[in-house]
MINUDREN-708238 format. One line per 5 residues: for each residue y, z, x of C-alpha. Coordinates in Angstrom, 3 decimals, padded with zeros to 6 digits. Example, Ala and Ser with C-alpha at 12.3 -4.5 7.8 and 13.67 -1.06 7.14 Angstrom:
<rs>
-004.500/007.800/012.300  -001.060/007.140/013.670
</rs>
This chain:
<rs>
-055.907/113.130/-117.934  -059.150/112.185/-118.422  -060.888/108.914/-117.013  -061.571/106.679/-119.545  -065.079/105.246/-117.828
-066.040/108.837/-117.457  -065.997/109.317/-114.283  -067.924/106.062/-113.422  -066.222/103.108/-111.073  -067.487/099.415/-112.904
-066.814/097.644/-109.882  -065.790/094.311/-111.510  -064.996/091.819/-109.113  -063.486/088.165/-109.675  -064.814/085.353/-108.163
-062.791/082.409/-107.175  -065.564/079.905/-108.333  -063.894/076.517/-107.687  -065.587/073.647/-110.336  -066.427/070.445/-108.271
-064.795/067.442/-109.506  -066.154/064.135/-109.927  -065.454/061.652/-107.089  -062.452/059.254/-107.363  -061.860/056.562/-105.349
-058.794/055.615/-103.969  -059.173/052.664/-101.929  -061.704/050.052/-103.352  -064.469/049.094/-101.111  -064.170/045.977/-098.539
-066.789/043.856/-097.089  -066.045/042.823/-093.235  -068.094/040.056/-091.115  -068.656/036.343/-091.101  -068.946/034.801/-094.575
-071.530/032.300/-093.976  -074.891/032.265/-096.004  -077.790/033.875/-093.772  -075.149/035.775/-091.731  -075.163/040.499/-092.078
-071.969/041.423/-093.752  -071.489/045.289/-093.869  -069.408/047.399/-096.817  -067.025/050.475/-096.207  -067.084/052.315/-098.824
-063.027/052.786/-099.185  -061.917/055.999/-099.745  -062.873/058.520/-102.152  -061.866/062.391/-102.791  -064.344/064.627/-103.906
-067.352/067.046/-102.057  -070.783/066.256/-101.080  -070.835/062.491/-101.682  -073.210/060.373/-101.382  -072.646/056.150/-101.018
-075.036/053.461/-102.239  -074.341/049.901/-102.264  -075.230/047.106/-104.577  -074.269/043.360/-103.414  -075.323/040.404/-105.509
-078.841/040.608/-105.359  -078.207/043.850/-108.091  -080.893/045.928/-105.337  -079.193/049.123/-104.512  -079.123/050.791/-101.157
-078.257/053.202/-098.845  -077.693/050.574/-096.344  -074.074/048.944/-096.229  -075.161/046.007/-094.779  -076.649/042.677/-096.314
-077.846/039.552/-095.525  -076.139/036.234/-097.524  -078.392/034.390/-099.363  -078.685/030.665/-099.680  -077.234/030.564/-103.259
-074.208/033.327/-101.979  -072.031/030.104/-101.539  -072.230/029.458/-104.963  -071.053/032.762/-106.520  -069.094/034.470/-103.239
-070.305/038.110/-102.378  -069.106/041.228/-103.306  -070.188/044.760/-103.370  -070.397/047.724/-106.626  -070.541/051.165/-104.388
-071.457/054.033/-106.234  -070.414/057.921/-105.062  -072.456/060.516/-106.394  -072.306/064.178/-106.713  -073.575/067.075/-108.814
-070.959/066.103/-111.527  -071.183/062.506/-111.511  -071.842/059.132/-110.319  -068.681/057.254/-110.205  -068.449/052.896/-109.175
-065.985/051.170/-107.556  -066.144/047.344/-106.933  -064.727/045.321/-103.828  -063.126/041.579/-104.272  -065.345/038.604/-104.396
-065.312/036.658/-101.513  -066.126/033.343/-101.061  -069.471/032.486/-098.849  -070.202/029.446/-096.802  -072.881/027.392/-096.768
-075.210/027.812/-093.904  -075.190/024.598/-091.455  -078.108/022.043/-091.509
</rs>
C-alpha cells in the first residue's frame, strides 16, 4: 500500500493553547480601618478568578492607584467612602465596587 504523503512524516502537532479569560470577581471589595475623616483606610480587593491580574483602586477622590490605602478627606463625612477596584489582564479590565460607608467627622 502506498503512503499517501509519499513517504514524508508532516509532523502535525496539537497544541493545548488555553484562551485567558477575563477576570471575575467573586467577592466585592471591602474597606477596613477607622472611619473618621483624616484617618488611612486600606481596600482588599475581594476575590477574583482569572491569571495575571493586576488591582488598582479608585476611592472618592476619582484618582486611581496602585495603592489600597487612602486618606479621608474633610468632606468624606458628607458622602461616606467607598472604593471602584479595577482587575486587569490581557483580555480585559473588569470593576467591582465595595459598599459606601459612612465617615466621621474629624474632632475639633
Amino acid at each position: 500500500m502506498a503512503n499517501p504523503n509519499n513517504g514524508l512524516s508532516l509532523g502535525i502537532k496539537k497544541f493545548n493553547v488555553g484562551l485567558m479569560e477575563p477576570p471575575q470577581n467573586v467577592r466585592i471589595p471591602t474597606i477596613s480601618g477607622i472611619f473618621t475623616e483624616g484617618e488611612i483606610v486600606t481596600a482588599d480587593p475581594g476575590e477574583w478568578v482569572g491569571e495575571d491580574l493586576e488591582f488598582t483602586y479608585q476611592f472618592n477622590d476619582g484618582i486611581e492607584s496602585a495603592s489600597p490605602d487612602y486618606t479621608l478627606q474633610v468632606g468624606d463625612s458628607l458622602t461616606g467612602v467607598y472604593v471602584t477596584v479595577r482587575a486587569t489582564n490581557r483580555v480585559e479590565t473588569v470593576s467591582a465596587v465595595s459598599v459606601n460607608h459612612t465617615v466621621e467627622e474629624a474632632a475639633p
